[in-house]
C-alpha positions in Angstrom: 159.9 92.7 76.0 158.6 93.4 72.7 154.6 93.6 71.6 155.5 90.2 69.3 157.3 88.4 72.1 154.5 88.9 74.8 152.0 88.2 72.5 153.6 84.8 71.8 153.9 84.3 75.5 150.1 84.9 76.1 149.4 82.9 73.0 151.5 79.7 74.9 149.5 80.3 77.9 146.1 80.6 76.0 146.8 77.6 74.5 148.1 75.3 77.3 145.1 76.2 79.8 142.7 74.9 77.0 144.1 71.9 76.9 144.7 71.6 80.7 140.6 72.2 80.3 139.9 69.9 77.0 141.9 67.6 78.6 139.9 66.7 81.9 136.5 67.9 80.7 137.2 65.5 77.6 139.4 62.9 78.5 139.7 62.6 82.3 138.2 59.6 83.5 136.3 58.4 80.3 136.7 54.7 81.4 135.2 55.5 84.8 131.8 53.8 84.0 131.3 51.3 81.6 129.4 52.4 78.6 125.8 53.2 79.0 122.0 52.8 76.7 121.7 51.1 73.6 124.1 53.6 71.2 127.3 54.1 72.7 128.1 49.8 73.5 126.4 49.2 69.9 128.7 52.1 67.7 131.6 50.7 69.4 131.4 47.5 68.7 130.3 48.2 65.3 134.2 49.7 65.0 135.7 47.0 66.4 134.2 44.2 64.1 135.5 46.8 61.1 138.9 46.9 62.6 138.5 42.8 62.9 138.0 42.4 59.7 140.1 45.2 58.4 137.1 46.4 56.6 136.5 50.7 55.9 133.7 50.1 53.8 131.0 48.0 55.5 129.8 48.7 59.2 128.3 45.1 60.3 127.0 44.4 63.6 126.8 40.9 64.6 128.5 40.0 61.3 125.7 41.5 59.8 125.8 45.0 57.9 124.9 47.6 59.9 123.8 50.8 57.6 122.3 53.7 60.1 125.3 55.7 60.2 128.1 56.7 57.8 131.7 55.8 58.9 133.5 58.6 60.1 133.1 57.8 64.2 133.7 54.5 63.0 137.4 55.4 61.2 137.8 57.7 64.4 137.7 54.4 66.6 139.3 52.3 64.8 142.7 54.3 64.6 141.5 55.0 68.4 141.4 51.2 69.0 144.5 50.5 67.0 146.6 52.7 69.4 145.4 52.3 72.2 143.4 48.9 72.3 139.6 47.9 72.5 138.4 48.9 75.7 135.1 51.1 76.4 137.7 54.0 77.0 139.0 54.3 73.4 135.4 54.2 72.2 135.1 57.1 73.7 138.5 59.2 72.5 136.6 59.9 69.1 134.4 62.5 70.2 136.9 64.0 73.2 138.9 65.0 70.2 136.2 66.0 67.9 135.0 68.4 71.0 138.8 69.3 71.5 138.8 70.5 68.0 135.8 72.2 68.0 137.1 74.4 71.2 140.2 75.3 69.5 138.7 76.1 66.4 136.7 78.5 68.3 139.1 79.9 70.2 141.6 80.7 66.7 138.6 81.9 64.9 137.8 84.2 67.8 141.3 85.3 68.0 141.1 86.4 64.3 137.8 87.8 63.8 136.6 88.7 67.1 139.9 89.7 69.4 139.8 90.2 73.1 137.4 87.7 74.3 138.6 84.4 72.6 139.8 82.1 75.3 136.6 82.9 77.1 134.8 82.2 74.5 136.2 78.9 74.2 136.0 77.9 77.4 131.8 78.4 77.9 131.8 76.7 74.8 134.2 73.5 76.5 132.2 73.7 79.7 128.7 73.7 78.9 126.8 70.6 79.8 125.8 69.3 76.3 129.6 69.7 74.7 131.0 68.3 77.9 128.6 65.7 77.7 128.6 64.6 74.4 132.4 65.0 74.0 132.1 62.0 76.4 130.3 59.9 74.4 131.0 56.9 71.9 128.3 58.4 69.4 128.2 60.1 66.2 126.7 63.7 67.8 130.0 65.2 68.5 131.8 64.3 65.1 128.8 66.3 63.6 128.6 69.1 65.6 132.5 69.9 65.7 132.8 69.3 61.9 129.5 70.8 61.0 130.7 73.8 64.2 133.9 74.1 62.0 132.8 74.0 59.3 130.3 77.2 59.5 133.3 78.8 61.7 135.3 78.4 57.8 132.7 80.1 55.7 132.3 83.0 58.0 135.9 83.9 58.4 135.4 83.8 54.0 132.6 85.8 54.1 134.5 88.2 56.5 137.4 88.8 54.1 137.1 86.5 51.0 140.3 84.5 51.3 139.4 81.1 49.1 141.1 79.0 52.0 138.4 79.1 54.4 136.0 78.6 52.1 138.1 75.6 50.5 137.6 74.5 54.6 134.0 75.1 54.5 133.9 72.4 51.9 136.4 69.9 53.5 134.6 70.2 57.2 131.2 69.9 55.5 132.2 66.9 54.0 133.5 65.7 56.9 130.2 66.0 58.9 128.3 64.5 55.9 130.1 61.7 57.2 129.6 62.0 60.6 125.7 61.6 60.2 124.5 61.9 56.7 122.8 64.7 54.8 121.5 66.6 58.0 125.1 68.5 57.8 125.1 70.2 54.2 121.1 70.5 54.9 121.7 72.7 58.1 124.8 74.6 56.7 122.5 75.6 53.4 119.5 76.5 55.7 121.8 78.9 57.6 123.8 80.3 55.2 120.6 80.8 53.0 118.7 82.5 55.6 121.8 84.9 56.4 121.6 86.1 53.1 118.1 87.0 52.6 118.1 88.1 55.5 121.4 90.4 55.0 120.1 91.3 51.7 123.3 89.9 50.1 121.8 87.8 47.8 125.4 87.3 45.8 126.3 85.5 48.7 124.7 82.1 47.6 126.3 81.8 44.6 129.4 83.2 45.3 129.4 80.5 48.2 128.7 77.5 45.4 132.4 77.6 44.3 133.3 75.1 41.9 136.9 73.9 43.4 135.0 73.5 47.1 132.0 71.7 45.8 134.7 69.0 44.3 136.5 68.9 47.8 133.4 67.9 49.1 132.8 65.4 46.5 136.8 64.1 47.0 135.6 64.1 50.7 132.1 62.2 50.6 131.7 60.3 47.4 134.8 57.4 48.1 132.8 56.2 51.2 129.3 56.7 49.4 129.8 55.3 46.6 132.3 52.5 47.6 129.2 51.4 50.5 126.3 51.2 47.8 128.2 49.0 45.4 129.1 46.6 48.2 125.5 46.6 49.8 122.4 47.7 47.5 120.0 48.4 50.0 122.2 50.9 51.5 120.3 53.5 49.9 116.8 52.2 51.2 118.3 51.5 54.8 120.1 54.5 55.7 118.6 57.6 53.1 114.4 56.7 53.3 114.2 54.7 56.5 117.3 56.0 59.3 116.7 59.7 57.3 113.4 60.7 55.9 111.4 58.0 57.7 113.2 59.1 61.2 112.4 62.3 60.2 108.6 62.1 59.1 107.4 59.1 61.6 107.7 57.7 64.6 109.3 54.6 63.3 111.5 54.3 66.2 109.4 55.5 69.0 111.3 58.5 70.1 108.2 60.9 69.8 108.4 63.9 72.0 106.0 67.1 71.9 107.2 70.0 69.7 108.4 72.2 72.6 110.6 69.1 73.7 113.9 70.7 73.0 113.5 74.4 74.5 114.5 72.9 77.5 116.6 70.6 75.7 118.9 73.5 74.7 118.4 75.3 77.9 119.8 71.9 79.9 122.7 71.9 76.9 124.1 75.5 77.6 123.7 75.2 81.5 125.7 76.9 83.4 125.3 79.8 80.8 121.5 79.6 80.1 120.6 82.7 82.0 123.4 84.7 80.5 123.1 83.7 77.2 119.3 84.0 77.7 120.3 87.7 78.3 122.6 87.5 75.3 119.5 85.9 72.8 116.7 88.9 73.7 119.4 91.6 73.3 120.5 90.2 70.0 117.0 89.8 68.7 115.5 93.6 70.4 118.8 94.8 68.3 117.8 92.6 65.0 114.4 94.2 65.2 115.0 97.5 66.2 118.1 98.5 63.8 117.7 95.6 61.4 119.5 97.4 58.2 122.2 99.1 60.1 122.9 96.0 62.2 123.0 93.5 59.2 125.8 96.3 57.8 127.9 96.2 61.0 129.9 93.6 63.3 126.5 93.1 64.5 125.9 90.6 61.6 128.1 88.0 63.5 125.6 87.7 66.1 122.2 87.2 63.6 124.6 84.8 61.9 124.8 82.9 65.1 121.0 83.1 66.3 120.3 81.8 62.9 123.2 79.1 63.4 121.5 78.4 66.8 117.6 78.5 65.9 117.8 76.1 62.7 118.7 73.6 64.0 116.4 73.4 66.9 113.6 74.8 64.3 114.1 71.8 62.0 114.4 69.2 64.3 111.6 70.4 66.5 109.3 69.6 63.0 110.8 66.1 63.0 108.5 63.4 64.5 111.5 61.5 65.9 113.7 63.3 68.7 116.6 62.7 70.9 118.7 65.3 72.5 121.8 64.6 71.0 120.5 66.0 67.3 120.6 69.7 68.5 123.7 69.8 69.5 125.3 71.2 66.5 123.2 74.1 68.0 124.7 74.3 71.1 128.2 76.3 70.0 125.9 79.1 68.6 124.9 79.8 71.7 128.0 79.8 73.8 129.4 82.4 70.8 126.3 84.9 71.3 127.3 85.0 75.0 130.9 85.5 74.4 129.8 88.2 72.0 128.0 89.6 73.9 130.2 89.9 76.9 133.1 90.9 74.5 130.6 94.1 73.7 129.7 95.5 76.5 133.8 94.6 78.3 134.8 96.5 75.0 132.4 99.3 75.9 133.2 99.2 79.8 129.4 98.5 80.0 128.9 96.9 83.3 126.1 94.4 84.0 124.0 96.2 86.7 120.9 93.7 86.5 121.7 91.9 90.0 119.2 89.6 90.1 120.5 88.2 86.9 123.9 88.1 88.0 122.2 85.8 91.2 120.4 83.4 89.0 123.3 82.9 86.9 125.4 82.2 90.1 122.7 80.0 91.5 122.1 77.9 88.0 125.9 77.8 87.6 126.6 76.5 91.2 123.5 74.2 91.9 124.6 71.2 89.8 127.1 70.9 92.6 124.6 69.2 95.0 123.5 66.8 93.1 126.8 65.7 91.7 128.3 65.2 95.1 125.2 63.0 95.9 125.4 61.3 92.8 125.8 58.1 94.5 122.2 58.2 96.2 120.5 59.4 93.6 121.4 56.8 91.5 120.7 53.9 94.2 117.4 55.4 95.4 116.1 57.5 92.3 115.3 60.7 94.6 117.6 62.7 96.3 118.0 61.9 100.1 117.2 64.4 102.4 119.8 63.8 105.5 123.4 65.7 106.7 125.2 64.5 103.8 122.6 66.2 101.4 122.7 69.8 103.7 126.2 70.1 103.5 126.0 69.2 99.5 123.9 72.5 99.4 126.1 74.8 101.4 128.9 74.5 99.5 126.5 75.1 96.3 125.1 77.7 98.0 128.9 78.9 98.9 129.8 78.4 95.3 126.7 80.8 94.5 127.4 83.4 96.8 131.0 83.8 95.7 130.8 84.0 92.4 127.9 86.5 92.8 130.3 88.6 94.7 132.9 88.1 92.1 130.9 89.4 89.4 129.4 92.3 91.5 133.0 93.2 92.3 135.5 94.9 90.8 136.2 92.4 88.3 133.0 92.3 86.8 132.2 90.5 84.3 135.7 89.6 83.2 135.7 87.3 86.4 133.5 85.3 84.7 136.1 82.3 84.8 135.1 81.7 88.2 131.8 80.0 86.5 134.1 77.5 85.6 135.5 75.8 89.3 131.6 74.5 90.1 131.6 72.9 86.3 134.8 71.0 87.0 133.9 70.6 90.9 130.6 68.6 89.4 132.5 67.0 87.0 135.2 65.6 89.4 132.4 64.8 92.0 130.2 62.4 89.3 133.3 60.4 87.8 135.3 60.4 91.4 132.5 59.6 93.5 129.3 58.2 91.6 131.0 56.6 89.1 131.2 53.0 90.2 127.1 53.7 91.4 126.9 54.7 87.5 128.6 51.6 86.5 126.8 49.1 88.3 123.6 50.7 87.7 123.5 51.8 83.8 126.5 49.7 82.3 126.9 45.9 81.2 130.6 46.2 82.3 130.1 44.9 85.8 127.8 42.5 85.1 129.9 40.8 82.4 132.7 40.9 84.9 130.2 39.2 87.8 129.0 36.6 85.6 132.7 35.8 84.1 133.0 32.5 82.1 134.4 34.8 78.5 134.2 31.5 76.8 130.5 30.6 77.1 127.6 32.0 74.8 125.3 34.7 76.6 121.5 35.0 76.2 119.0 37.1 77.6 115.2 37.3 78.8 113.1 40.2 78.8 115.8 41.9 79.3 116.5 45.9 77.3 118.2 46.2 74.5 120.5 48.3 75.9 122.0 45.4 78.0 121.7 43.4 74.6 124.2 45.6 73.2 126.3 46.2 76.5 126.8 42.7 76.6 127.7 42.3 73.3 130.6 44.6 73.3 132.0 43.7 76.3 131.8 40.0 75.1 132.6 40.9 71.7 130.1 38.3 70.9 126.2 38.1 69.8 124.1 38.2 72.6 120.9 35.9 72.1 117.4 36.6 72.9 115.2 33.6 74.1 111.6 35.7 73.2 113.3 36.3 69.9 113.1 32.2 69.6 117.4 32.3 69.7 117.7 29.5 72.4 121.6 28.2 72.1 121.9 24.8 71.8 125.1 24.2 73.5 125.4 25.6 77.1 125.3 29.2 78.3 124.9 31.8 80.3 121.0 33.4 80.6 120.2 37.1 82.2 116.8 37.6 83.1 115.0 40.1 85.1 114.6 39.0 89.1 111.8 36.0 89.5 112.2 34.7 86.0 113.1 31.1 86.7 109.5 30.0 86.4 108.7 31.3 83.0 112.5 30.5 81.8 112.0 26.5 82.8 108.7 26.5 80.6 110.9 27.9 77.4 113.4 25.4 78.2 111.6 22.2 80.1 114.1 19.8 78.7 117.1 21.2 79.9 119.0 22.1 83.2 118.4 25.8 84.7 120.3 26.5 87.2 120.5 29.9 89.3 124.3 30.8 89.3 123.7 34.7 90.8 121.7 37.8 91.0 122.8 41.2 90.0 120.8 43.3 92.7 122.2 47.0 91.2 120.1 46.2 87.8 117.3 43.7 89.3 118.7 40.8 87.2 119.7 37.1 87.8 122.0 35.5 85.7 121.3 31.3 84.8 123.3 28.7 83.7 121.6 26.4 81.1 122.6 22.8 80.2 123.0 21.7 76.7 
């Protein structure tokens, strides 16, 4: 067989375990549970009132325009929805391929510029808990991350060897993420690529990187959608530049305050089961960085400060920010899984083995621990504690059997290239949550089963003292506006109320004229659900 042919052959097989992996990490199971909080039931339905009205300009909401995000998520699920219907699933398809594409990316750009390590590479960056997590999600953090992810992949591969076509993608991908959430994306991808310079000492770089033909891609890109959504609503500006961008960013506006340390164990959490690897990973890069700063900066070492400046800005900048979720570091989180696989890549290409045993065990135990909890997922959710009985001891032998064997793998003769073996507990938990706790997930953080208990599609639906995020459940799985009585919107005709448990009495003085009667109680979320006369 010749070198070309069995490279071909190991380039099929590369290629068709990644998407045996995107495609359960990703898209296994995403209608499992309904959708869950406030963003995911509120984006989707947002999509499908576009698709309703045939509409690519305008996101409404309730008929009503809905200006906090730009439209790319919202493009992604209508074509999603056009294919393949409007169910809670194809919400979700969106960002299963944005985090699909971001994998591959990885793993071509690795192939390229960094040989011998790229479908590992890819795969920490597939299975770690934030990607896997968010690739899951009807939200607008994954079509960021992968396009902002790609796009940064693009200007490095130019930067490596000056060919105009990755930097004609750095534009394109850039643009693409300025639609995905805004400004944040060419912000972020400026700070980095800024910071690499100076601290390179290439300071041609900048300018060299402002090329005229990209900046008008990104323009081609952006400016349609921008421009087209200001013209049709004026206070576009005002709603989603000073008050969902600079206001998010300098006040608490929307109560998501957290202290500034909030996301060191945010991004720990995102790059489980990797964090005590890439940990490893981070303080070599940096002892390196300090040590033989001008020699490094000259070498294939200057892929890795690239990447802990990738990985530190954006944590960095939002950690300033008085508003905080977790979601809005994850275009941080592929950084890190690249230091790793760097970093593994080095010392394989070295035949450097990884002595530190103790390290080796608290990567095993990290890596296999999620185990437990996801096979007991069910409990946890109904009680809010894990139980304590036989069920729960034989959770944590087999983590604890997980543990020990990939321990022994790594300490074996295979070293660190059996690394892989981190992956069965990741798709072990994964299959455990959506086989087994999903329908405790469902009834317990979803409006889908509620809507399907209190049935009658045809009546109106209002709610008391009840969260938002049910608000917005309810209205997707509706496809209707959901009411809220201590907002003063009382239907007039009859309908269907939801209240927390024991609300009868205080529901009867809002309405004294008119017939309240209890139809059934939803015991999973403490609610009852009324029928109310007209």
């Amino acid at each position: 067989m010749s070198r070309d042919s069995a490279s071909r052959r190991i380039l099929l097989r590369e290629i068709l375990l990644l998407l045996c992996f995107c495609a359960f990490l990703f898209f296994y199971g995403l209608g499992s549970f309904g959708l869950v909080g406030a963003d995911e039931p509120r984006y989707a339905q947002v999509a499908r009132e576009m698709l309703a009205r045939h509409d690519w300009i305008t996101p409404t909401l309730g008929g009503q325009p809905w200006l906090e995000k730009p439209a790319l998520y919202y493009w992604q699920a209508m074509l999603s929805y056009t294919i393949f219907g409007g169910s809670d699933w194809a919400a979700r398809i969106p960002s299963a391929v944005d985090a699909s594409l971001l994998v591959f990316a990885i793993y071509f750009f690795l192939r390229r510029f960094r040989s011998g390590f790229a479908l590992d590479g890819a795969l920490m960056t597939a299975s770690s808990a934030a990607v896997i997590g968010f690739g899951r999600a009807a939200s607008t953090d994954m079509p960021l991350a992968a396009m902002f992810g790609i796009a940064l992949l693009a200007w490095y591969a130019w930067q490596q060897n000056a060919r105009n076509i990755y930097l004609a993608a750095f534009y394109v991908f850039l643009g693409l993420g300025t639609l995905a959430k805004g400004p944040v994306a060419p912000f972020l991808a400026v700070s980095v690529i800024a910071i690499y310079a100076l601290s390179k000492g290439d300071y041609t770089l900048i300018p060299r990187t402002l090329w005229i033909p990209g900046i008008l891609l990104f323009g081609v890109v952006v400016l349609p959608w921008y421009v087209a959504v200001q013209l049709r609503n004026p206070e576009f500006f005002q709603v989603f530049i000073v008050e969902h961008n600079l206001a998010r960013f300098g006040t608490n506006l929307y109560r998501h305050k957290e202290p500034f340390w909030y996301y060191a164990p945010i991004a720990m959490l995102s790059l489980a089961p990797w964090t005590i690897l890439w940990g490893a990973a981070f303080i070599e890069t940096l002892r390196l960085w300090i040590r033989e700063k001008r020699t490094l900066l000259q070498s294939e070492g200057a892929w890795n400060v690239f990447l802990i400046i990738w990985l530190l800005v954006p944590i960095v900048f939002f950690s300033l920010s008085q508003s905080k979720l977790p979601g809005y570091i994850l275009p941080a989180i592929p950084a890190g899984t690249l230091l790793l696989a760097d970093y593994v890549r080095q010392r394989l290409k070295g035949d450097i083995p990884l002595r530190n045993t103790a390290l080796l065990a608290f990567h095993s135990v990290l890596a296999a621990l999620p185990v437990a909890p996801a096979l007991m997922v069910t409990y946890i959710v109904q009680q809010h504690r894990m139980p304590w009985n036989i069920a729960t001891a034989v959770s944590f032998a087999i983590a604890t059997a997980l543990a020990i064997g990939i321990t022994l793998t790594l300490r074996g003769h295979l070293g660190l290239r059996g690394l892989r073996v981190t992956l069965l507990p990741v798709a072990l938990a994964v299959a455990a949550i959506l086989r087994i706790g999903s329908p405790a997930l469902d009834n317990a953080l979803s409006a889908r089963p509620l809507n399907a208990a209190i049935g009658h599609p045809s009546l109106a639906v209002a709610i008391y003292r009840a969260p938002r995020e049910l608000e917005y459940g309810l209205g997707f799985y509706r496809d209707a506006v959901i009411d809220r009585y201590e907002s003063g919107q009382i239907p007039s005709s009859e309908h269907i109320l939801i209240a927390p448990t024991g609300s009868m009495p205080a529901i009867q003085n809002l309405v004294p004229s008119r017939r309240v009667i209890l139809v059934g109680n939803f015991a999973p979320q403490n609610l009852d659900y009324f029928w109310v006369g007209p």
